[in-house]
C-alpha positions, 0 to 999 in steps of 0.5 A: 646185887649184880656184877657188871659188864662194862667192855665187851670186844667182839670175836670173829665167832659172834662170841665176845671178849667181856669185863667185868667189873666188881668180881671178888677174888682170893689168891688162889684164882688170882694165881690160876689168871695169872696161869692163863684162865680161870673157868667161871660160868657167866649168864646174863641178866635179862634188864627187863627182869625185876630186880633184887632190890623189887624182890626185896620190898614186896617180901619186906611189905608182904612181911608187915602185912603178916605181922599186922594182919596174920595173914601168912606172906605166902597167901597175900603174896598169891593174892596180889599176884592174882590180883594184878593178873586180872586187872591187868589182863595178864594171861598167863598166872604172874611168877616172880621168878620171871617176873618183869620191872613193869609187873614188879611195879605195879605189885608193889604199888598196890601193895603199898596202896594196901598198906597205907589203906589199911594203916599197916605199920610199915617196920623200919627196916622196910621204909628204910628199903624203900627211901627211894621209892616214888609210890612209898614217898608219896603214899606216906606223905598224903597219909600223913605218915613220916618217911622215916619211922612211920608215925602217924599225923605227922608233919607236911614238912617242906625241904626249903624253908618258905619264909616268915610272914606268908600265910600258909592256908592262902599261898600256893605251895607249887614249886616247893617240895615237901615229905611227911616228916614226924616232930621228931624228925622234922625239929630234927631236920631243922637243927641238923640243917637240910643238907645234913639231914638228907645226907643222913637219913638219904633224901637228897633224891626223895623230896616230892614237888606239890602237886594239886593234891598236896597242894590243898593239904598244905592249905588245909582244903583236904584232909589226908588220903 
């Protein structure tokens, strides 16, 4: 996580006067400000670079691979690395310590797409990482897999409820969203009431809309990914 600039002043010397915001301080440095300046060293980050949270959920996926498989973190992470690099068509070998958001996406993506293939469980400290995330959602939602503990064959279940009498295999589902959601959770889901229950486990933002692909599963035209 990453402190903040949120002002900046400019000085006739093309340097700036900045603000930071969330920086903590004891009463020590407090009393040095106070005195007339406290000395700190400041780089700035570069936006473009991937970011801790990125950082966090290829270590974590790269960890449940190892635990399933054995393979060791290191080799899958060189292996997806230079995966990436040739189907791309990078030219120069992928770093992450350098690494950009775009690149830092697309590892991520295929490690999932990995992970879902293979039926790795995925730890639950990992989906809890990773609630948020667009690629996640949808590969545990055609997979059949809850967003939430990772069981398998579980439900396609909707956000808001569609009403009683309509026959599920013959309506179209678009306009409405949907997670994969266990029994567990989505008997859960209906008896804390959807606003609890996103707030709870995080889903506000998270609901996928259907798709056509979804769209059939719901029917039950199309088995899962």
């Amino acid at each position: 996580m990453f402190n903040e600039i949120i002002k900046y002043v400019p000085n006739q010397n093309g340097t700036y006067d900045v603000t930071i915001s969330d920086v903590f301080l004891n009463d020590k440095q407090i009393q040095e400000i106070k005195k007339g300046g406290l000395p700190v060293n400041l780089s700035v980050v570069d936006p473009n670079y991937m970011t801790d949270r990125q950082r966090s959920f290829i270590f974590a996926l790269l960890s449940d691979i190892e635990k399933h498989t054995g393979q060791p973190r290191e080799y899958m992470r060189k292996y997806f690395q230079d995966y990436i690099q040739f189907v791309n068509g990078y030219e120069k070998p992928i770093s992450l310590s350098v690494c950009s958001k775009k690149i830092a996406t697309e590892i991520i993506d295929t490690i999932l797409t990995f992970i879902f293939k293979y039926d790795i469980p995925i730890n639950f400290k990992t989906s809890t990482l990773m609630r948020n995330d667009q690629s996640f959602l949808y590969l545990s939602t055609i997979s059949r897999k809850c967003v939430i503990c990772g069981r398998s064959e579980s439900d396609l279940a909707h956000h808001y409820h569609i009403g009683r009498g309509r026959n599920r295999q013959t309506m179209s589902h678009e306009g409405f969203e949907v997670l994969a959601l266990c029994r567990e959770h989505h008997n859960q889901q209906h008896k804390m009431g959807i606003d609890t229950f996103d707030k709870h486990y995080g889903l506000a933002d998270s609901w996928l809309k259907v798709d056509d692909r979804l769209n059939a599963m719901l029917k039950g035209q199309l088995r899962k990914f």
